[in-house]
C-alpha positions, -999 to +999 in steps of 0.1 A: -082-315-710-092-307-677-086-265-679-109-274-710-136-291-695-134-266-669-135-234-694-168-252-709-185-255-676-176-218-668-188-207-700-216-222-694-229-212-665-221-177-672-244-181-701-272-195-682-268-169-657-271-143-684-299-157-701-321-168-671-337-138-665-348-128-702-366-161-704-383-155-672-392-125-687-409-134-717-428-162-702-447-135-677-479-131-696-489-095-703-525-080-696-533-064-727-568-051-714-554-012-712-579+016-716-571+058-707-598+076-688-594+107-676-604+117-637-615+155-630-609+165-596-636+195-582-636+216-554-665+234-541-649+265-515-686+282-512-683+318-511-646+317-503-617+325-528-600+297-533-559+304-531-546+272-527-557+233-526-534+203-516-550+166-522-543+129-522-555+105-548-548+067-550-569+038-562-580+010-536-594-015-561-581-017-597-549-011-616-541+020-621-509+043-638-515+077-637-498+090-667-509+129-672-518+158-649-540+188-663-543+223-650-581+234-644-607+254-655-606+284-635-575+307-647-559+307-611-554+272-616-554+272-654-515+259-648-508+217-642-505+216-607-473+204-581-471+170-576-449+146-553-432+120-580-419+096-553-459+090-545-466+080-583-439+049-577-466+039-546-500+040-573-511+076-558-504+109-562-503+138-539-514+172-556-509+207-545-516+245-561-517+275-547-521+312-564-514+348-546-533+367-577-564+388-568-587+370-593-594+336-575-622+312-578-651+304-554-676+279-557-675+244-573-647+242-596-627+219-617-592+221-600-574+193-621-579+166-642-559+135-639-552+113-673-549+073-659-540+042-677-558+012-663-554-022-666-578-051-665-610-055-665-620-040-628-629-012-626-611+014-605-622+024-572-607+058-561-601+076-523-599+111-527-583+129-498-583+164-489-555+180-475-557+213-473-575+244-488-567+282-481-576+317-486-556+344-502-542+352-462-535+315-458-565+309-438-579+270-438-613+269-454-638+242-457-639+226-489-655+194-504-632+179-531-654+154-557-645+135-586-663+127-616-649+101-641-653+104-680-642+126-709-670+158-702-653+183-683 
């Protein structure tokens, strides 16, 4: 009787243990309020050729998953560019291209457009850092990096 009442209680508690964390799963309440946007991300170089760009992106108000990464307009950076996946597990990403090809960009151009899922109703508030930009000899240039929200290009 007793190995039997003690089999029960084991059984038991194994069960509980096992179940515990499905129910606390399905009583978290889900935000359905999800909408995709996509970010462009532009960088003006002046009268400089453009060879290769590394930035930062991360949201400081909202929710935010960023879910896609685009390539950009000019065909230097036609390509989706590097990006650091350990940064996308800390709601940023850190984004780098470079090109040793002879036809390279100057001016304001579209370098990347970043596809984000966001959730809630706030809307997302975005710090855009630059890193780095270079010339075809690997020389720093000045370079003002923008973003524009929306589906125009």
């Amino acid at each position: 009787m007793k190995r039997y009442l003690l089999l029960s209680l084991l059984v038991t508690c194994l069960a509980a243990a096992l179940l515990a964390p499905r129910v606390a799963l399905a009583s978290r309440v889900i935000d359905t309020r999800v909408h995709f946007t996509p970010v462009h991300i532009y960088l003006d170089s002046g009268d400089r050729p453009l060879a290769a760009y590394q930035f930062e992106l991360k949201a400081t108000k909202g929710r935010i998953k960023i879910v896609g990464v685009e390539g950009g307009a000019h065909a230097a950076f036609k390509e989706a560019p590097y990006y650091d996946p350990a940064a996308l597990m800390q709601d940023r990403i850190i984004i780098a291209a470079f090109n040793t090809g002879r036809d390279l960009p100057t001016g304001r151009i579209r370098i990347a457009t970043l596809h984000l899922q966001i959730t809630g109703d706030t809307q997302p508030q975005y710090k855009l850092e630059p890193i780095v930009a270079a010339d075809a000899d690997g020389q720093e240039i000045p370079a003002d990096l923008t973003l524009e929200r929306g589906a125009n290009k």
